[in-house]
PyMOL CGO cylinders between C-alpha atoms (Angstrom):
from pymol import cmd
from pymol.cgo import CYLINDER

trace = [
    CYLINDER, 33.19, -108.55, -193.14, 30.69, -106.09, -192.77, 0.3, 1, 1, 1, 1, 1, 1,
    CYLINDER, 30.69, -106.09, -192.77, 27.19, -107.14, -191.72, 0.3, 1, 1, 1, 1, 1, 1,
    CYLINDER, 27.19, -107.14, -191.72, 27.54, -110.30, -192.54, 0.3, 1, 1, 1, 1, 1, 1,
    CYLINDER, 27.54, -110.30, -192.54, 29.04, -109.78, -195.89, 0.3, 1, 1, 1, 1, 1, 1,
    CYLINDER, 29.04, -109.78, -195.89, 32.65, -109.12, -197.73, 0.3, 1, 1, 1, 1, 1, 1,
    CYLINDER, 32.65, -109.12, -197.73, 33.66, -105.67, -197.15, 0.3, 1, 1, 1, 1, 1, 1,
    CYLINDER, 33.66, -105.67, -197.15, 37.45, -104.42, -196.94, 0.3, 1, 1, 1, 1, 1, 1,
    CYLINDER, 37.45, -104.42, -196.94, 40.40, -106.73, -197.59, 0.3, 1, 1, 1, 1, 1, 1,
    CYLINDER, 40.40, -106.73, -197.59, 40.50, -110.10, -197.84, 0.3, 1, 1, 1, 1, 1, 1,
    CYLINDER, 40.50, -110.10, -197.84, 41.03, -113.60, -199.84, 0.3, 1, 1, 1, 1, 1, 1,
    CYLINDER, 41.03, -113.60, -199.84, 37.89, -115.65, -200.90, 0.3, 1, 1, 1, 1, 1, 1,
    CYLINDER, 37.89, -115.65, -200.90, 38.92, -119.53, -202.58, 0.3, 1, 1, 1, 1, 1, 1,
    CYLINDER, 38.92, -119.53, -202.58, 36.32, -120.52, -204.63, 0.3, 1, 1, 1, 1, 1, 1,
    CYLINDER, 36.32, -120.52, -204.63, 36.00, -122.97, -207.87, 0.3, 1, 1, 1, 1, 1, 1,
    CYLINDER, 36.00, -122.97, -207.87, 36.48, -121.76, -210.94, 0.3, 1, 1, 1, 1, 1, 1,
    CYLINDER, 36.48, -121.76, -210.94, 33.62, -121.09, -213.18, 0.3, 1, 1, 1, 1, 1, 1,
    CYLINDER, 33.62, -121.09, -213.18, 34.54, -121.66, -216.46, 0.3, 1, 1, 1, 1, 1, 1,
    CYLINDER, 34.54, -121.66, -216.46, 36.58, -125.01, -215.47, 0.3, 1, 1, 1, 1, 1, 1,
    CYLINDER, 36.58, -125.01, -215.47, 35.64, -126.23, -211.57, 0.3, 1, 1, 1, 1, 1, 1,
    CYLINDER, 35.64, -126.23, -211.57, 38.66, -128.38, -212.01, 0.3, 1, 1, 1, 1, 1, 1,
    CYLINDER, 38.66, -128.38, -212.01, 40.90, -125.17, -210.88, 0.3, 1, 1, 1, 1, 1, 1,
    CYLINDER, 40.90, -125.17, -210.88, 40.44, -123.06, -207.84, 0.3, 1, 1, 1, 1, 1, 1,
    CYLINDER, 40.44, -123.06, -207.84, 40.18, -119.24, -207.89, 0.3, 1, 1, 1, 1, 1, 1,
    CYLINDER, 40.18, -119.24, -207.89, 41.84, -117.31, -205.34, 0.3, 1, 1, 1, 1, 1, 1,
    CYLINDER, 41.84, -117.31, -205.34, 40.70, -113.61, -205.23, 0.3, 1, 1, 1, 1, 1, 1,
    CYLINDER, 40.70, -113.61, -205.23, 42.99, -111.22, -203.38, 0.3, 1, 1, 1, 1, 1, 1,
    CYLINDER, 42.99, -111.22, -203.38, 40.93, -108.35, -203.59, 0.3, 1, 1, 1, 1, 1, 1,
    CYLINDER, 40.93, -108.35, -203.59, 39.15, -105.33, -201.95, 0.3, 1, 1, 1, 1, 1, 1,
    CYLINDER, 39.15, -105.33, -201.95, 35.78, -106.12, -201.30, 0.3, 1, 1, 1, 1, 1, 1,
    CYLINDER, 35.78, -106.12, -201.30, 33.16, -103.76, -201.18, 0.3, 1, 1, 1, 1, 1, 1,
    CYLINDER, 33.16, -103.76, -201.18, 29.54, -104.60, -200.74, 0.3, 1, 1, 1, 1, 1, 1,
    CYLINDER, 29.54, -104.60, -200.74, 30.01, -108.62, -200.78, 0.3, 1, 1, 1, 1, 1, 1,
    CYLINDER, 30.01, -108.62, -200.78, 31.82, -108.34, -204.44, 0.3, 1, 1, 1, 1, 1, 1,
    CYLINDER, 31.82, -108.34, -204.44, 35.85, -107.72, -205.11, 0.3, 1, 1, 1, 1, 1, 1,
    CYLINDER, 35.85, -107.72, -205.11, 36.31, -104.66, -206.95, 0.3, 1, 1, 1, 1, 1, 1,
    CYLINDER, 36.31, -104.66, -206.95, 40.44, -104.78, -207.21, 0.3, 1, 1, 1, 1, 1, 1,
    CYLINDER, 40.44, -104.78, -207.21, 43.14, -106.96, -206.51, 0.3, 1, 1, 1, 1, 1, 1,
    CYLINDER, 43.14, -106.96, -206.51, 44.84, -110.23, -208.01, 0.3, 1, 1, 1, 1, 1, 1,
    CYLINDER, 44.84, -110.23, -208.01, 43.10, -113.72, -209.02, 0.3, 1, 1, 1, 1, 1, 1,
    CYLINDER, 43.10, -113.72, -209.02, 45.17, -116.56, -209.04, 0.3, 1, 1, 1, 1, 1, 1,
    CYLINDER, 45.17, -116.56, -209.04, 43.82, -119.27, -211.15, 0.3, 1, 1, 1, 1, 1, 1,
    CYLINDER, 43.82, -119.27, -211.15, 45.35, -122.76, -209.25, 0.3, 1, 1, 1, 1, 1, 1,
    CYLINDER, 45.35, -122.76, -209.25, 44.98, -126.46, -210.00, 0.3, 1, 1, 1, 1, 1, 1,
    CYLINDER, 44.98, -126.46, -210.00, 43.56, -128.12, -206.82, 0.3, 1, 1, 1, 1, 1, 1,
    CYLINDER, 43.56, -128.12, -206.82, 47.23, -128.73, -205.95, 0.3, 1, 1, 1, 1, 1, 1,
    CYLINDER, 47.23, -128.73, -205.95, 48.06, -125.22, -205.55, 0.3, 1, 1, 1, 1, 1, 1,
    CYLINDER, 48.06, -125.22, -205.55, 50.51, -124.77, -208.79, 0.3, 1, 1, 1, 1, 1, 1,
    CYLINDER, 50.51, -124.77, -208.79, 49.64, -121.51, -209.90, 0.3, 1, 1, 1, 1, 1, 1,
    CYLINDER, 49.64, -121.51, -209.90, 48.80, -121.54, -213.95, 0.3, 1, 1, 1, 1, 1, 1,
    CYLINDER, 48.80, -121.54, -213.95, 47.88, -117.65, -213.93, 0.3, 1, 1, 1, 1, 1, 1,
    CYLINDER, 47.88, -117.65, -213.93, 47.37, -114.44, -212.51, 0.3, 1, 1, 1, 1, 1, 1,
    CYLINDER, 47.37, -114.44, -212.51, 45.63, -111.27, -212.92, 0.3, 1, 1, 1, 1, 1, 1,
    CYLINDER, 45.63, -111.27, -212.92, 46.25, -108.05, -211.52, 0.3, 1, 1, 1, 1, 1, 1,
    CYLINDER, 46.25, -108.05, -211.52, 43.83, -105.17, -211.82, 0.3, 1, 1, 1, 1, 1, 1,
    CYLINDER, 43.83, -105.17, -211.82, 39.62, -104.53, -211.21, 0.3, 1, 1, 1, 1, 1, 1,
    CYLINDER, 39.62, -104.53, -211.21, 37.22, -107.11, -211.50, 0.3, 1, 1, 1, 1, 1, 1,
    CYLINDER, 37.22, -107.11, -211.50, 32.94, -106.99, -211.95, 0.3, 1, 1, 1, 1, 1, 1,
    CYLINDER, 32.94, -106.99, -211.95, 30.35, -107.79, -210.10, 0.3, 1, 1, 1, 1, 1, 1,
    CYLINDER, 30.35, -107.79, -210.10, 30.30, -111.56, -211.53, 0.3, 1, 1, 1, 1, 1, 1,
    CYLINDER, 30.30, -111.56, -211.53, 34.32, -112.04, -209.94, 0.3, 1, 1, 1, 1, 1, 1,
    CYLINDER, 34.32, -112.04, -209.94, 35.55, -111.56, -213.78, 0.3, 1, 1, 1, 1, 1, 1,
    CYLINDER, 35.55, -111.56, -213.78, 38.50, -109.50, -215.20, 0.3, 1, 1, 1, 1, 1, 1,
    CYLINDER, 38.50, -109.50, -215.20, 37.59, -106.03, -215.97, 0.3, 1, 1, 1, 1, 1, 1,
    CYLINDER, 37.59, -106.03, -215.97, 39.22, -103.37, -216.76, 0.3, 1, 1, 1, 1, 1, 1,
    CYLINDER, 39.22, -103.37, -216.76, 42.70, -102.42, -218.19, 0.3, 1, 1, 1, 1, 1, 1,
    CYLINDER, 42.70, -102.42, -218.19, 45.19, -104.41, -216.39, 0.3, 1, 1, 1, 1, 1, 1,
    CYLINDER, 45.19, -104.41, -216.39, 47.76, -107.35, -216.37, 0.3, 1, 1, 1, 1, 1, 1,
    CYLINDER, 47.76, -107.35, -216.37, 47.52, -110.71, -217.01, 0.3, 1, 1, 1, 1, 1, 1,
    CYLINDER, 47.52, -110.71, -217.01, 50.45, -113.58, -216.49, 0.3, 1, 1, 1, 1, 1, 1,
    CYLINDER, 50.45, -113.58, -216.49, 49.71, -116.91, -218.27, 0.3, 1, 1, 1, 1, 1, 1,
    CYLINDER, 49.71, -116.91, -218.27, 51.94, -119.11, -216.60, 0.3, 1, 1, 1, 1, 1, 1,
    CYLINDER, 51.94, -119.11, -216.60, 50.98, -122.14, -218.34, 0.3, 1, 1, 1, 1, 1, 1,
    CYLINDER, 50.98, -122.14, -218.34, 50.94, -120.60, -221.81, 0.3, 1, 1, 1, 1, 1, 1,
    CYLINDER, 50.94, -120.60, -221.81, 53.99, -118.58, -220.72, 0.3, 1, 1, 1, 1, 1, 1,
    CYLINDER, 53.99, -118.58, -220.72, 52.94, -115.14, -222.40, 0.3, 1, 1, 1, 1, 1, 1,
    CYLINDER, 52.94, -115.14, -222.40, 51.74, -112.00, -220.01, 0.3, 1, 1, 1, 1, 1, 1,
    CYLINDER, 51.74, -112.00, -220.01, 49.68, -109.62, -221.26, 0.3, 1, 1, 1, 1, 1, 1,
    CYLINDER, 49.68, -109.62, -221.26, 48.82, -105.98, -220.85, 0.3, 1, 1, 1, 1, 1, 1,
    CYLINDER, 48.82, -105.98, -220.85, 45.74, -104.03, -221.79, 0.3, 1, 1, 1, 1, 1, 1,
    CYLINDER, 45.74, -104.03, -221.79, 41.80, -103.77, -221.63, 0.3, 1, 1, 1, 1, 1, 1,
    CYLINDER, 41.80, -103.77, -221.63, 39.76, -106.79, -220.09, 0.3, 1, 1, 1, 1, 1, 1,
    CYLINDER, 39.76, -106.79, -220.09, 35.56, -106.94, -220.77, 0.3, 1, 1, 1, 1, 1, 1,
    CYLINDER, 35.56, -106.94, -220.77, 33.85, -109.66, -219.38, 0.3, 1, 1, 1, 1, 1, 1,
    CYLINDER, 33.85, -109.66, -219.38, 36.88, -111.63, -218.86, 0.3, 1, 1, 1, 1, 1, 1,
    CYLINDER, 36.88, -111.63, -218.86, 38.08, -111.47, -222.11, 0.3, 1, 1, 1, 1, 1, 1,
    CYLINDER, 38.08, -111.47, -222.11, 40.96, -109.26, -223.40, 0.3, 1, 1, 1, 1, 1, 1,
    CYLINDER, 40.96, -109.26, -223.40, 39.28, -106.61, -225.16, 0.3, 1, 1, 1, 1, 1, 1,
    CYLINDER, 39.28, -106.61, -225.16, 40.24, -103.33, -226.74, 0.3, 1, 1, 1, 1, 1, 1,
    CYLINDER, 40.24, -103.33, -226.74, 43.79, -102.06, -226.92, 0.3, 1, 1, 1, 1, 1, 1,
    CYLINDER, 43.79, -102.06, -226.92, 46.61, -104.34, -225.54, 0.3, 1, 1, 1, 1, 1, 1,
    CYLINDER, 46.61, -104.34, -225.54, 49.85, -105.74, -225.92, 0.3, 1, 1, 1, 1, 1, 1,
    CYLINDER, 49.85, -105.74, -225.92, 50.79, -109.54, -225.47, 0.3, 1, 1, 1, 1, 1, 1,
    CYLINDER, 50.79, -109.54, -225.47, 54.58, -110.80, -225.30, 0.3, 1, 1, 1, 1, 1, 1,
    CYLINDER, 54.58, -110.80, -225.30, 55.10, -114.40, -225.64, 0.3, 1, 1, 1, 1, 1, 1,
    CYLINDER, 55.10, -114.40, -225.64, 57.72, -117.15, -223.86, 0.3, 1, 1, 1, 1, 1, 1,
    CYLINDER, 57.72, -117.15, -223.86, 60.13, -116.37, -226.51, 0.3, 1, 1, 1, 1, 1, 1,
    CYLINDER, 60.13, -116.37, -226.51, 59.82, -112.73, -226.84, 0.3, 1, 1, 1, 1, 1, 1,
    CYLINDER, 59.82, -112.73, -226.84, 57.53, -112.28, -229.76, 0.3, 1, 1, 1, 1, 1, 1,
    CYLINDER, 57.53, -112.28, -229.76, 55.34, -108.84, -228.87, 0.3, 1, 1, 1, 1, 1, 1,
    CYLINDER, 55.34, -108.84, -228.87, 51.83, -108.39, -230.48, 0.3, 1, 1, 1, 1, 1, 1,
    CYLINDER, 51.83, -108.39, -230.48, 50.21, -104.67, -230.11, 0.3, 1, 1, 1, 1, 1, 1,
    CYLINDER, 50.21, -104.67, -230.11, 47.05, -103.94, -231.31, 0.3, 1, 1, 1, 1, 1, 1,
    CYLINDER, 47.05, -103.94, -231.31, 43.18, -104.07, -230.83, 0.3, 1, 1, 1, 1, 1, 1,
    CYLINDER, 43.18, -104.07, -230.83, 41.76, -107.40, -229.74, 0.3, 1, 1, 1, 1, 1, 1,
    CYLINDER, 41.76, -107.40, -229.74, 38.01, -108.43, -229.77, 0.3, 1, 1, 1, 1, 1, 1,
    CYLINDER, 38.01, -108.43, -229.77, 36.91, -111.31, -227.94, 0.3, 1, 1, 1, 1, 1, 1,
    CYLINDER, 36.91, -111.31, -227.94, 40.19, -112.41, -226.68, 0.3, 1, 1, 1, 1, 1, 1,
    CYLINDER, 40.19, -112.41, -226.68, 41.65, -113.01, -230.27, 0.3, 1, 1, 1, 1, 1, 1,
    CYLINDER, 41.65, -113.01, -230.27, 44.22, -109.92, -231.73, 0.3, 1, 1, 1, 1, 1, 1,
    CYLINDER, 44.22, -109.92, -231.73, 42.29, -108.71, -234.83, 0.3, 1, 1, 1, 1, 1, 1,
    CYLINDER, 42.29, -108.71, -234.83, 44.49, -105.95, -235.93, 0.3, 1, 1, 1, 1, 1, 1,
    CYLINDER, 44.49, -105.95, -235.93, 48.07, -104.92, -235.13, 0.3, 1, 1, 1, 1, 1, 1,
    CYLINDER, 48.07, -104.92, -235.13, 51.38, -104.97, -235.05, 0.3, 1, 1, 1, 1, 1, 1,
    CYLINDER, 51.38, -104.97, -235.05, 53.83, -107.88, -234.49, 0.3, 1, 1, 1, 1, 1, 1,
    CYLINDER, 53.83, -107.88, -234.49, 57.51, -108.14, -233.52, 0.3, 1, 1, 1, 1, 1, 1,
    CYLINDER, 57.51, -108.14, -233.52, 59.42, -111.40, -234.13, 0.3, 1, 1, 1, 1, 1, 1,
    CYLINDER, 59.42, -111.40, -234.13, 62.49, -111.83, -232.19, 0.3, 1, 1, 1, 1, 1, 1,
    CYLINDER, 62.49, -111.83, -232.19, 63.83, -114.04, -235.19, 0.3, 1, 1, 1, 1, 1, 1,
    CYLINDER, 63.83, -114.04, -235.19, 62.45, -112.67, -238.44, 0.3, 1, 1, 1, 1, 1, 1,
    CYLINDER, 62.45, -112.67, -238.44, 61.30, -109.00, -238.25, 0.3, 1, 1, 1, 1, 1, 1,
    CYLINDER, 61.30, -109.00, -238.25, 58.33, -106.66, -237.57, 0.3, 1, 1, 1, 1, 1, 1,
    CYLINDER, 58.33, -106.66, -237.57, 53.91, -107.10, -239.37, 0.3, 1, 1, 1, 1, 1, 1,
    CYLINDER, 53.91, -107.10, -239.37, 51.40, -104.75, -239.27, 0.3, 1, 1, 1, 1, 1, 1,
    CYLINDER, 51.40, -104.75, -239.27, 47.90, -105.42, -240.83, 0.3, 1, 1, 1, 1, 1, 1,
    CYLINDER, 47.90, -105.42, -240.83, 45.37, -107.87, -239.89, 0.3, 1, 1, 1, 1, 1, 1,
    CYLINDER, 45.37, -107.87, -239.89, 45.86, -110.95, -238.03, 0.3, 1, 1, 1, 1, 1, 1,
    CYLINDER, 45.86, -110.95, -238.03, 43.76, -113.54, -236.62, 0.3, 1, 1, 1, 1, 1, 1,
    CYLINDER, 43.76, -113.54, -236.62, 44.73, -114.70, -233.16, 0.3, 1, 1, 1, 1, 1, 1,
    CYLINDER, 44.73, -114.70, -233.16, 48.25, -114.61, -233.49, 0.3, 1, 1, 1, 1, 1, 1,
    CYLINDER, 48.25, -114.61, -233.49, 48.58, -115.54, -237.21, 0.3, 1, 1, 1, 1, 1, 1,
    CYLINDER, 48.58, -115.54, -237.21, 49.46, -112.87, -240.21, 0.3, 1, 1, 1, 1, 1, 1,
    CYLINDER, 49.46, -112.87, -240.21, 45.75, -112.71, -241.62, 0.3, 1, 1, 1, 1, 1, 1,
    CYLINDER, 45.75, -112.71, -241.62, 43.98, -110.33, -243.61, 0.3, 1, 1, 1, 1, 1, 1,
    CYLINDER, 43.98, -110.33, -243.61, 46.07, -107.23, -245.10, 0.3, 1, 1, 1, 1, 1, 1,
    CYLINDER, 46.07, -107.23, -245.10, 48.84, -106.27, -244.02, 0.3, 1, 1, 1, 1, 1, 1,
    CYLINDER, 48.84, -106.27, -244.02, 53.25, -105.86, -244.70, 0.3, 1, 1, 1, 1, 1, 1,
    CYLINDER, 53.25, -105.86, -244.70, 55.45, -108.11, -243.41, 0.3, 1, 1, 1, 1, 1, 1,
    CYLINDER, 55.45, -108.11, -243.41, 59.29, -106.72, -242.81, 0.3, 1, 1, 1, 1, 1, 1,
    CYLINDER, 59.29, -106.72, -242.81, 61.61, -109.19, -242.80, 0.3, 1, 1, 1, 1, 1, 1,
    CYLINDER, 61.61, -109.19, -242.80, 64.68, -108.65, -241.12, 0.3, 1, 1, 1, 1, 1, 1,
    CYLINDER, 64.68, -108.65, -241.12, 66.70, -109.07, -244.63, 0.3, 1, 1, 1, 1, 1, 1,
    CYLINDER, 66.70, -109.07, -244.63, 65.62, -105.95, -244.76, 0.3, 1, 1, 1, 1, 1, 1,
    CYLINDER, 65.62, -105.95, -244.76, 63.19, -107.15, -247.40, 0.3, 1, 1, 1, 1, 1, 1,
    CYLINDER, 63.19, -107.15, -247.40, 59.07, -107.32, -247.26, 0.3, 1, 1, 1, 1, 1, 1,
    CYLINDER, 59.07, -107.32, -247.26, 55.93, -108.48, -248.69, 0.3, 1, 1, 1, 1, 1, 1,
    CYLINDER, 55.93, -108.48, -248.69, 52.57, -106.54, -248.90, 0.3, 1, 1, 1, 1, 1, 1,
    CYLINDER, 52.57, -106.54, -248.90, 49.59, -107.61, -249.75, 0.3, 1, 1, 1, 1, 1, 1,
    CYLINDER, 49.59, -107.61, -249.75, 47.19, -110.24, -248.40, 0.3, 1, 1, 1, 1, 1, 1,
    CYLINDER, 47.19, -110.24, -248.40, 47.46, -112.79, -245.80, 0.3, 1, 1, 1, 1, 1, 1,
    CYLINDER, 47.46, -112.79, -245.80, 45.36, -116.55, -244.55, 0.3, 1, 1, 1, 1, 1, 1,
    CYLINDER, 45.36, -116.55, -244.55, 47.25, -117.97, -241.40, 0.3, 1, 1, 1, 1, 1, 1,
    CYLINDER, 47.25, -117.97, -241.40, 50.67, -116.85, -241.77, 0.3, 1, 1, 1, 1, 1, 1,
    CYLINDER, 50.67, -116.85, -241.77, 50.35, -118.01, -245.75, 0.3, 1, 1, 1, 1, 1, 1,
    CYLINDER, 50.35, -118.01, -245.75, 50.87, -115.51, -248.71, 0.3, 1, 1, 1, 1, 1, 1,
    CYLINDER, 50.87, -115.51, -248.71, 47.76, -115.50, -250.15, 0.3, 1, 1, 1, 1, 1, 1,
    CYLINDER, 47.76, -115.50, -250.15, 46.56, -113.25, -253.48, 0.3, 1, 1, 1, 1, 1, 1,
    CYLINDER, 46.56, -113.25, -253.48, 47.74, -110.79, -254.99, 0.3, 1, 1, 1, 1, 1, 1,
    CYLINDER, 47.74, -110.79, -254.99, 51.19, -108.51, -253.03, 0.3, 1, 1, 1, 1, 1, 1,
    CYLINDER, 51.19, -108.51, -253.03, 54.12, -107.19, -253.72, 0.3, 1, 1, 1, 1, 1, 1,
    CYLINDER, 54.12, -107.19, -253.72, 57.82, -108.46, -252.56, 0.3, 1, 1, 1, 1, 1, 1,
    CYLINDER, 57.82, -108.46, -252.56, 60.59, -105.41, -252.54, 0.3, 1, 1, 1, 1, 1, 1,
    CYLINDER, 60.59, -105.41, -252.54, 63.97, -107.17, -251.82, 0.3, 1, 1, 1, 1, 1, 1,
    CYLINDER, 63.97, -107.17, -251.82, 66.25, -105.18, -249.91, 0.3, 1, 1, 1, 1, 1, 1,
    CYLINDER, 66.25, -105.18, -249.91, 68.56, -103.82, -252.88, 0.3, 1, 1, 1, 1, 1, 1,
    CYLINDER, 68.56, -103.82, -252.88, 64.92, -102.28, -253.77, 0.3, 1, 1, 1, 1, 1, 1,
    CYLINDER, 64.92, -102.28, -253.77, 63.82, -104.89, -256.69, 0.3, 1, 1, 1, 1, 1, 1,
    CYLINDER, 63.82, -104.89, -256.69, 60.23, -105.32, -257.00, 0.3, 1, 1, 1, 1, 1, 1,
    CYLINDER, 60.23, -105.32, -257.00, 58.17, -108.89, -257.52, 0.3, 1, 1, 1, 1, 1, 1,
    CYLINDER, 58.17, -108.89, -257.52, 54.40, -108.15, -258.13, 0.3, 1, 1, 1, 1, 1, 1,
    CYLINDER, 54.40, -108.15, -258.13, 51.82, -110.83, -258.83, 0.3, 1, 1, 1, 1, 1, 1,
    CYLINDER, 51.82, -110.83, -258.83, 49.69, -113.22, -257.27, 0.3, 1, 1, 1, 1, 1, 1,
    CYLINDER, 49.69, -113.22, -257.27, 50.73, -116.03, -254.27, 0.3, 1, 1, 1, 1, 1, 1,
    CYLINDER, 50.73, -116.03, -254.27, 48.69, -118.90, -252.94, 0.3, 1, 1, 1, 1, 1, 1,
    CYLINDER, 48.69, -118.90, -252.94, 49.64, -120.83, -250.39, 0.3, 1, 1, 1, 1, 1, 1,
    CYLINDER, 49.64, -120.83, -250.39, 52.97, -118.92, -249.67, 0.3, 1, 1, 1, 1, 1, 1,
    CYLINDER, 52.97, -118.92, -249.67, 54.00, -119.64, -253.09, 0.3, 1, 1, 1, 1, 1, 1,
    CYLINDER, 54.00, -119.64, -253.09, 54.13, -117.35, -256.38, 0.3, 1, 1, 1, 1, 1, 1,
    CYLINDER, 54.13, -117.35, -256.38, 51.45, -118.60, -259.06, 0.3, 1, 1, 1, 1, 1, 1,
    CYLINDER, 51.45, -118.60, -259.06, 50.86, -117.29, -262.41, 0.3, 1, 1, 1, 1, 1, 1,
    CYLINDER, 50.86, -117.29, -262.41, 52.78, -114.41, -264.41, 0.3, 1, 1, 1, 1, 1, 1,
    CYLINDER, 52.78, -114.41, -264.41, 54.98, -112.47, -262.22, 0.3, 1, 1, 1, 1, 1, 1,
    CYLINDER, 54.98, -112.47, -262.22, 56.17, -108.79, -262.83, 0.3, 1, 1, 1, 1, 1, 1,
    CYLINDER, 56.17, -108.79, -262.83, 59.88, -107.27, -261.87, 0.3, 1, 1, 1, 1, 1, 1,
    CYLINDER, 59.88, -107.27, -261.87, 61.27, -104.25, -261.39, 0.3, 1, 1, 1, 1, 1, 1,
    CYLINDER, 61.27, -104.25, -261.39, 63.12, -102.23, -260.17, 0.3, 1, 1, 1, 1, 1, 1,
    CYLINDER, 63.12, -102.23, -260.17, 62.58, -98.80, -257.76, 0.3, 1, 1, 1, 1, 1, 1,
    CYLINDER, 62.58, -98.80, -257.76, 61.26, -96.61, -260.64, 0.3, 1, 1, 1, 1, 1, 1,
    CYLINDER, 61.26, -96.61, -260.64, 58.56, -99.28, -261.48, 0.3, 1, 1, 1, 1, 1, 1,
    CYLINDER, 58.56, -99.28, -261.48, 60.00, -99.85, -264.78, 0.3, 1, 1, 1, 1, 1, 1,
    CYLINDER, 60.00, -99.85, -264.78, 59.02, -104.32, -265.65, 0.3, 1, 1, 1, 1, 1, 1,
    CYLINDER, 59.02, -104.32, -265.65, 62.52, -105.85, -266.45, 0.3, 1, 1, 1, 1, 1, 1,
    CYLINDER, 62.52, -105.85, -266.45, 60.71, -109.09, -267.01, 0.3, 1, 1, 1, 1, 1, 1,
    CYLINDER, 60.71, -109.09, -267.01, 57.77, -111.56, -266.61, 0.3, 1, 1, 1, 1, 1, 1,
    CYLINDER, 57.77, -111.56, -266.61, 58.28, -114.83, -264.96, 0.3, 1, 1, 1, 1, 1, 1,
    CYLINDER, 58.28, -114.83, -264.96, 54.90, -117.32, -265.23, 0.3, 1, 1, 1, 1, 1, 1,
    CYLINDER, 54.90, -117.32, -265.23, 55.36, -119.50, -262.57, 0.3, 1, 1, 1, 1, 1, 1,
    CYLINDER, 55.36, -119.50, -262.57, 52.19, -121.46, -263.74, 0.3, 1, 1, 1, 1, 1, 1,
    CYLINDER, 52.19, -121.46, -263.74, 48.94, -122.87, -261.41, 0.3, 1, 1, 1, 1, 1, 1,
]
cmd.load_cgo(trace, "trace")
């Protein structure tokens, strides 16, 4: 303390403001009454720790920054640009089970990047919190992948599938599943045959 307010080192518990439920702990350098660095450890009243936060904070005791994040409830940590609390700008997420998102997020959601499934390959396009959304290619770790557009993880409109031996299925998918009349061919874009595969 210095004249009567928070200056230099030090840990403040306070209630959380976006759920008073939890408790706040700010380990933090304090200058002028507010922290500027240091970790927050977001607790349950019973002192489990659910996350923490390493990195500079704002005037209002919110993340800020570009920093680290551990979400030990969720079970993900994340790396990258804070604004007002929220992860914002560039940044990298890996989940519990090793899935890695890179990208730009806006508002806390991942709107466009690139994703890397431990079980089933590598996306880049659009994406809407963590789902495949928008444009974008997914390669599948078959070696094969599918271009074209995207609604929560689901094939939707018009893309292209090139197997791995380098055959080519064009047409239009909703719903993750092929619809209408189908083109293939092979590498040199020559059509072999249609398929219609109906409504």
């Amino acid at each position: 303390m210095l004249d009567g307010v928070k200056h230099g080192r030090g840990i403040l518990v306070v209630p959380s403001l976006h759920n008073p439920s939890l408790l706040n702990t700010y380990e933090a350098q304090f200058e002028v009454d507010y922290p500027v660095r240091g970790r927050i450890l977001s607790n349950t009243r019973y002192y489990q720790a659910l996350d923490i936060y390493k990195g500079d904070l704002d005037m209002n005791y919110q993340r800020h920054g570009n920093e680290e994040f551990f979400c030990l409830l969720g079970g993900y940590k994340y790396e990258g640009s804070f604004l007002n609390d929220r992860l914002m700008g560039q940044g990298s997420l890996t989940n519990y089970n090793g899935d890695r998102y890179e990208g730009q997020f806006v508002n806390g959601c991942l709107s466009q990047g690139t994703c890397y499934y431990q079980s089933n390959g590598m996306y880049v396009g659009g994406l809407h919190i963590a789902d495949r959304h928008g444009l974008g290619k997914m390669h599948y770790s078959d070696g094969s992948s599918w271009e074209g557009n995207w609604n929560r993880n689901q094939k939707q409109g018009r893309g292209t599938l090139t197997q791995a031996d380098g055959s080519i299925q064009k047409g239009v998918w909703n719903d993750d599943r092929p619809v209408g009349i189908h083109q293939y061919s092979w590498v040199n874009h020559v059509v072999l045959k249609e398929i219609d595969y109906g409504n």
